[in-house]
VEXZA-358821 format. One record per residue: x, y, z of N, C-alpha, C in turn. Coordinates in pm, whole numbers, plus 50000, padded with zeros to 5 digits. Example, Ala and Ser with C-alpha at 12.3 -4.5 7.8 and 13.67 -1.06 7.14 Angstrom:
2
513194943150780512304955050780513204967050780512854977550708513674989450714512905000350787
//
This chain:
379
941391698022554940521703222660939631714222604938221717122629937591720922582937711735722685937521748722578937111761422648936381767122581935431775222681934001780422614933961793622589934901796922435935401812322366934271821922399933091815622340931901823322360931661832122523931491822222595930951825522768932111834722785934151829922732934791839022774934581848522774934411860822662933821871222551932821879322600931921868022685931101876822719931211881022824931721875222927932641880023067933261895923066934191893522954935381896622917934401914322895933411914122766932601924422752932041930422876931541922222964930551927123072931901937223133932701925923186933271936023257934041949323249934411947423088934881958723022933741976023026932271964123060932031981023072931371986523202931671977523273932111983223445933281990623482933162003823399934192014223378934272020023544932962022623606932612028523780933732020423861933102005423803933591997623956934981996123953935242000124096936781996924158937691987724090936701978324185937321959124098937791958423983937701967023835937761966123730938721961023668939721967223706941031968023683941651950623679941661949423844942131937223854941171926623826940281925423770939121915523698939661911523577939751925423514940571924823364942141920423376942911919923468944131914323474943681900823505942941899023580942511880123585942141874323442941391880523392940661877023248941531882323144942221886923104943191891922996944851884023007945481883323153946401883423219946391871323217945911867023302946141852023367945311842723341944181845023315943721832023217944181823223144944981831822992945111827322896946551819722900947461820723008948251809723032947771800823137947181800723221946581790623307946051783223200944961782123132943991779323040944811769522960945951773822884947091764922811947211755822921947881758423033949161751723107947581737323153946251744523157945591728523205945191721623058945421729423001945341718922896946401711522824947521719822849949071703922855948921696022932948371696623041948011688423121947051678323140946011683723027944851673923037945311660622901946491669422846946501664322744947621653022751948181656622843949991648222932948851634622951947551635722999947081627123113946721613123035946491610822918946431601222825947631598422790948841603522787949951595222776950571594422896950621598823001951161591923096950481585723163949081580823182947961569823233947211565023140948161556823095946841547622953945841541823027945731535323129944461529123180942951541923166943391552823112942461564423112942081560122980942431554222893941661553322771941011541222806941191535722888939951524122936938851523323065939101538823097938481544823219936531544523232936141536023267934831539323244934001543623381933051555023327932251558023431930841551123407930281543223529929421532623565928561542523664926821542123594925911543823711926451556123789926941566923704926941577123840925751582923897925991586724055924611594124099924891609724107923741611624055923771628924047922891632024120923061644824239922011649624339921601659524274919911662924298920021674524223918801682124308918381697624273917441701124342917831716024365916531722724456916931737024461918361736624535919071745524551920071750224671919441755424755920131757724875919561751625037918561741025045918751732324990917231723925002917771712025043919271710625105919501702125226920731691325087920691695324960921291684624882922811687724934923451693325027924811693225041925021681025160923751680825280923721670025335923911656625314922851657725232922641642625172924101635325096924431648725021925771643024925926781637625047926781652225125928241641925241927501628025338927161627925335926151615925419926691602725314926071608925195926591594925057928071590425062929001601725063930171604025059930911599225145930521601725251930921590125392931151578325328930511573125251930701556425187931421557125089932711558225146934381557125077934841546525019933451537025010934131520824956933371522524810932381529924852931421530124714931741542524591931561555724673931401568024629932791571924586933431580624476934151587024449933911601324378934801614524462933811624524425935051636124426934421649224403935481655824450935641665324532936471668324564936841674124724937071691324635937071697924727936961716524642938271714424615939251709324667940911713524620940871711324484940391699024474940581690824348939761697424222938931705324252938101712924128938911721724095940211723724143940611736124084941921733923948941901715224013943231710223904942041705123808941711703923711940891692423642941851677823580943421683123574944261668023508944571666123622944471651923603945051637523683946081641523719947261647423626948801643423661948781655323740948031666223723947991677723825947551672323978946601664623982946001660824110947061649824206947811640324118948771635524130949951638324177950581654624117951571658324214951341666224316950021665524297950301676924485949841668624558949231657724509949231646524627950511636724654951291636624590952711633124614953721643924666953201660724638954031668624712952901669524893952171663024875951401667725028952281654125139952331641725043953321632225113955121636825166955601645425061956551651325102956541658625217955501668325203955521678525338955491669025423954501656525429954451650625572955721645025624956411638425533957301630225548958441638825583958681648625484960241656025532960291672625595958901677325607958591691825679957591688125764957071680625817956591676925937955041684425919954531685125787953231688125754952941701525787954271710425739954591726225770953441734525659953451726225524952481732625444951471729125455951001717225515949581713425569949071721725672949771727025748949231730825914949331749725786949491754425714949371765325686948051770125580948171756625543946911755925437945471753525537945991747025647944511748725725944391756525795945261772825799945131782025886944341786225797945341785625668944261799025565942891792725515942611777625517941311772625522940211783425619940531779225726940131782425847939671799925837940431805025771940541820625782939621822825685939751817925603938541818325435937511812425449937471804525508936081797425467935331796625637935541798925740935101792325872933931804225894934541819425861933221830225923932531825225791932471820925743930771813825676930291799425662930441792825793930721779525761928801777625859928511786725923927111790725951926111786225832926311787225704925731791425612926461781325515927381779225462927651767125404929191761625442928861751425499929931740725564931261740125451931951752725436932971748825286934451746625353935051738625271936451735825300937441730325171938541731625183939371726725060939221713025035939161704825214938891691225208937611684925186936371696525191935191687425178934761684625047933511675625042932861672224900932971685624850932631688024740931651701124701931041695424558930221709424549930061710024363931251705924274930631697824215931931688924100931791698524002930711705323950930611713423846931651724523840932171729923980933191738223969934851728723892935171716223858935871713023814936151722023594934571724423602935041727123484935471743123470935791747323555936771764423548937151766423461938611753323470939341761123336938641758523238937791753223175937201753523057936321763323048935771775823137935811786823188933861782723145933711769623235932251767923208932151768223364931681775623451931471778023566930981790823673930101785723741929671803623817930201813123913931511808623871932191813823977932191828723940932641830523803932491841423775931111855423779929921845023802928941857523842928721854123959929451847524065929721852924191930571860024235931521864524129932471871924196931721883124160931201888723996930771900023980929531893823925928611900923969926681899723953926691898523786926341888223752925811888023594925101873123542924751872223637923621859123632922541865623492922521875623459921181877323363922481874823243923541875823241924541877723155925081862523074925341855723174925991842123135924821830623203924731819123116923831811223187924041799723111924351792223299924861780523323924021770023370922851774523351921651767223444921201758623300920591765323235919591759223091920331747923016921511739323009921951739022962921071726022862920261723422900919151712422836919061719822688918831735422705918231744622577919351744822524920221744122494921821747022418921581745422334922581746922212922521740122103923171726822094922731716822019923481704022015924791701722067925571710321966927061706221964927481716422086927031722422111927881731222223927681728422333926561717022363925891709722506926981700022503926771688322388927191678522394929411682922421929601694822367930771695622394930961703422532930141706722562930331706122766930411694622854929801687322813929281674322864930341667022834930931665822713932301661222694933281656522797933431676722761934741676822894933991673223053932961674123101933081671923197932941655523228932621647823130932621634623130934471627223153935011637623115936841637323073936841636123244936581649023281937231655723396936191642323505935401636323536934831627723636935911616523589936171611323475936941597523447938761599323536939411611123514940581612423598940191612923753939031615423781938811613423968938131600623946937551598223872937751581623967938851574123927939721575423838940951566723781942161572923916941771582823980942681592424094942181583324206941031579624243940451575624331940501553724319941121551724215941161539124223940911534024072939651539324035939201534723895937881527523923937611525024052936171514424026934811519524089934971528924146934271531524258932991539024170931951547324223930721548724163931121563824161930951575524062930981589324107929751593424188930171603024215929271614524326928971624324299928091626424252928211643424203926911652924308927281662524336926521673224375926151688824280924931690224274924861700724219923511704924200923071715424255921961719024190921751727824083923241735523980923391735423886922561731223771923191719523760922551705423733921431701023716920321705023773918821706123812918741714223643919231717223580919271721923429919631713423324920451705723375921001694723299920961685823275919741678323356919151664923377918951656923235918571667423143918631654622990919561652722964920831664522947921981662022889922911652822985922671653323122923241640123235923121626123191921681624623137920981606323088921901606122966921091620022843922221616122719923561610322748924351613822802926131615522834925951601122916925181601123031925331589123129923961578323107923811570423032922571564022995922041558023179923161556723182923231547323328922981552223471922571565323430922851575723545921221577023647922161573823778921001573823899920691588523917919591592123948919051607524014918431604124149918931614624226918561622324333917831630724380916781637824361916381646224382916001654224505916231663724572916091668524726915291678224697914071675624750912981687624773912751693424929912771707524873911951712125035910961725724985910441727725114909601740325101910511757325004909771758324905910601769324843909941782724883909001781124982909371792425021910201796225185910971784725165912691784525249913771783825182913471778625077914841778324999914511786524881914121791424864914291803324767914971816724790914511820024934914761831524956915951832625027916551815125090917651813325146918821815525056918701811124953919711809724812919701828424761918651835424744918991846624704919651853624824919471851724937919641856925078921271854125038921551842625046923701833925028923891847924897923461846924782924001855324690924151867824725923281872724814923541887124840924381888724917924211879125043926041882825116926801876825055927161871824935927951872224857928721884324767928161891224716927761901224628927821914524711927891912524825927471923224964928841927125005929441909225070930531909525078932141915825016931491914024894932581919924776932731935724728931501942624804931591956724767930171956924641929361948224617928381952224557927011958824597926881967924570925261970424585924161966624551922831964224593921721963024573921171965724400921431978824333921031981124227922311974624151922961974124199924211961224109924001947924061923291946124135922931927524122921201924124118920521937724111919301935624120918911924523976919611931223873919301918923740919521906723795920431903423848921341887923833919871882823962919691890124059918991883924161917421880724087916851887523973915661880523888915841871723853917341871723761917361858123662917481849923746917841847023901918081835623957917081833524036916171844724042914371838324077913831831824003913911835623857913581826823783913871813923725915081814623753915851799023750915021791523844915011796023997914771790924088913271781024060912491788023978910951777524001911611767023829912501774823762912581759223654913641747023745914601747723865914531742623936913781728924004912311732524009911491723124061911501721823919910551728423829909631722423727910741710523639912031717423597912801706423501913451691823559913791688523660914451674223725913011665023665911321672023704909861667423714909971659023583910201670523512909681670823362910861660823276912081661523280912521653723217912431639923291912561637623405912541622923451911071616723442910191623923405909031619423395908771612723231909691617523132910211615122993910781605423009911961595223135912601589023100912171578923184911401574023217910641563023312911821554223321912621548923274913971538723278915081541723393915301556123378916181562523476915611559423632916551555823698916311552723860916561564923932915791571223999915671579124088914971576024224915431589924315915221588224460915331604124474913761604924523913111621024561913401616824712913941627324739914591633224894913611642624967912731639225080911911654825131912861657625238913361670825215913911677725299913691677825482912721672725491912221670025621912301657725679912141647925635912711635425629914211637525655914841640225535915981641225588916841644825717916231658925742917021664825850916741657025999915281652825985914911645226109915211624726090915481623126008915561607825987916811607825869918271611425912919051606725823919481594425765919191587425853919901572025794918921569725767917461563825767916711561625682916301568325563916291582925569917041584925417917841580425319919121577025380920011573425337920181558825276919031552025350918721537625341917851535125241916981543725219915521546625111916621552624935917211560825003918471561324876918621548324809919811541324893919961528224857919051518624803918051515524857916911506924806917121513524699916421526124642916111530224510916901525924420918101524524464919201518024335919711507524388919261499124470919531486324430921091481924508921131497524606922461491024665922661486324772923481483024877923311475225025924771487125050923501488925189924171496425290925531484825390926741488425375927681478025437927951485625627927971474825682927581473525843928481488925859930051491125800930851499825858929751513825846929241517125725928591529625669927251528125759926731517525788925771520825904925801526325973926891522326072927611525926220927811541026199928171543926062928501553926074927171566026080926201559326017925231566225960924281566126104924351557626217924001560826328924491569526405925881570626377926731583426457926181594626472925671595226314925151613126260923971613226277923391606026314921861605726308921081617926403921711620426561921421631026641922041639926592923511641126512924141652026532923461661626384922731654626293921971655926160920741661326181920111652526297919011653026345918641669326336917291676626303916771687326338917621695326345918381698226241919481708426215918851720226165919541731226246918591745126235920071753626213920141762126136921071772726072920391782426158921831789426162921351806326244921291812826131921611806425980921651820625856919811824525864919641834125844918281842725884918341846325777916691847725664916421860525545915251855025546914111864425477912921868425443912951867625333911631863925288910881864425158910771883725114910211887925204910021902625235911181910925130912641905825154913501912325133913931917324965912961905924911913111903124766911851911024680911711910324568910761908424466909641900224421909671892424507909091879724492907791878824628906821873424583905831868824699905381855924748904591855324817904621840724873903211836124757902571848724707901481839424619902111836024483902971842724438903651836224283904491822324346905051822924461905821811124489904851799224512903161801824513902771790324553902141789124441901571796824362900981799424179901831790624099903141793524114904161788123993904131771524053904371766424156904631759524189903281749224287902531752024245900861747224297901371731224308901761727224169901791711624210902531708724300903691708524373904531707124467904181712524589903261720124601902421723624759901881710724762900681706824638899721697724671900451681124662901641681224622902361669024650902701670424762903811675724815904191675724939903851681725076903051688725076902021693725189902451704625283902971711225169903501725925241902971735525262902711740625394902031748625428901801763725315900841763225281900211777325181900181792625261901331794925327901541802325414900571819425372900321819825211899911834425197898131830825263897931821525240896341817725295895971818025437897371820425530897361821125689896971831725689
//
């Protein structure tokens, strides 16, 4: 199993010299403490998973689809909408990002059959209190749960390639998980690795045949190294107006960051570097799929979507060539009002940031004049 010494190190430094902050202490007991046997214990595990499931050395991943695009720009929709189609899609659920081996995912899904069977689903009904308690006062703002889809990219943790860590503490200018196109050879291709490892045990968990699912706008960085790794690999792309989702995504980080006891001049770095991520965002999914004319894709307008889900969903399909089956219709009519013109009460301003509405329409000129978004600094 692959871990990324480097990204550790530098964690490990940052936080070492956040001598002020409170948090310190117990950051460095997570990262000193408990890492470095977690870190082992998933990698006996990743390593158990080839000898106790040989069909994993014949595990192949076929045509996965990768969503990709700014965040808030509606790609969490679209993914559960896809995901609904349980005959096709195989993906992963947040519980499951936190085991990356099979035989890990395996026994707590054989200990979740126990609870049902001989405690009357005593640890189920507790795990959805504390669901409920953790995740529901922000479910306004993003729909999260242990049981839902999520970002697959959080599967690679323990290989300690993931952002969780500059969401807990601000250091987006520090570690960067976005570029990963710019890497160097061997250190891309050995990310890509493991996470090629870690998709083959969820669908071999999930049956073995089914198509993966991936969500991420992560990813929206990774689009060459996705084709390299997946020759076969469908794209997604979900666009909307960025000057809604730009300021929505820095808006989520700050009550993130807010939430935790950070201040404003705390995270002011991390909140640039992720403005600036934000316009290579649009520009890189453009630019490399425009390099790979072979690759099948399907551009998503955010507006479309929210007001016409199943024909979205249907325009998906065409693009790759798949058939919508009668059950996933039915279903896809269900959601259609309840999808329909979906409006969030989460509230933020452009105002609040560094950023203006004329660099957001400067950097990004071609994507006004493609998609016909109002040039709001010209009102």
């Amino acid at each position: 199993m692959y871990f990324d010494f480097d990204y550790y190190y530098r964690v490990l430094r940052h936080v070492w010299a956040l001598k002020p902050w409170p948090g310190r202490a117990r950051m460095l007991f997570r990262l000193v403490v408990l890492v470095p046997p977690v870190t082992a214990f998933h990698a006996l595990c990743f390593t158990l998973d080839y000898l106790l499931f040989p069909r994993l050395w014949r595990q192949q991943v076929r045509q996965p689809v990768f969503v990709v695009g700014h965040a808030r720009s509606g790609s969490t929709l679209i993914h559960r909408l896809l995901a609904a189609d349980g005959e096709t899609f195989s993906y992963f659920r947040y519980w499951e990002t936190f085991f990356p081996s099979l035989l890990q995912k395996k026994v707590i899904r054989a200990l979740g059959r126990v609870d049902q069977a001989v405690l009357g689903s005593l640890v189920m009904t507790r795990l959805q209190a504390w669901d409920e308690k953790t995740f529901g006062k922000y479910r306004h703002i993003h729909n999260m749960s242990l049981w839902n889809s999520e970002e697959d990219q959080f599967v690679m943790r323990a290989a300690f390639v993931t952002q969780q860590w500059a969401l807990d503490v601000p250091m987006m200018d520090v570690i960067d998980l976005f570029h990963v196109d710019q890497m160097p050879e061997k250190k891309r291709r050995r990310w890509l690795h493991h996470y090629r490892e870690c998709v083959k045990r969820q669908l071999l968990l999930n049956g073995g045949g089914r198509t993966h699912l991936s969500k991420n706008p992560l990813m929206s960085g990774w689009v060459e190294s996705l084709i390299e790794t997946f020759p076969d690999a469908r794209i997604v792309v979900v666009m909307r107006d960025p000057s809604e989702c730009i300021p929505s995504v820095l808006k989520l980080v700050e009550v993130n960051w807010g939430g935790r006891g950070w201040r404003r001049d705390d995270y002011n770095a991390s909140l640039r570097s992720l403005t600036e991520i934000s316009f290579d965002t649009f520009h890189h999914p453009r630019d490399v799929l425009a390099r790979h004319q072979q690759t099948p894709r399907a551009v998503v307008d955010y507006r479309q979507l929210t007001t016409e889900p199943r024909n979205t969903v249907h325009t998906v399909y065409r693009a790759f060539s798949m058939v919508v089956s009668p059950a996933f219709d039915a279903y896809l009519q269900t959601q259609e009002e309840k999808e329909r013109g979906h409006d969030s009460p989460f509230k933020y301003s452009i105002d609040d940031y560094e950023l203006s509405q004329e660099r957001i329409e400067t950097e990004l000129s071609v994507f006004f004049a493609d998609y016909g978004w109002p040039r709001r600094s010209q009102a």
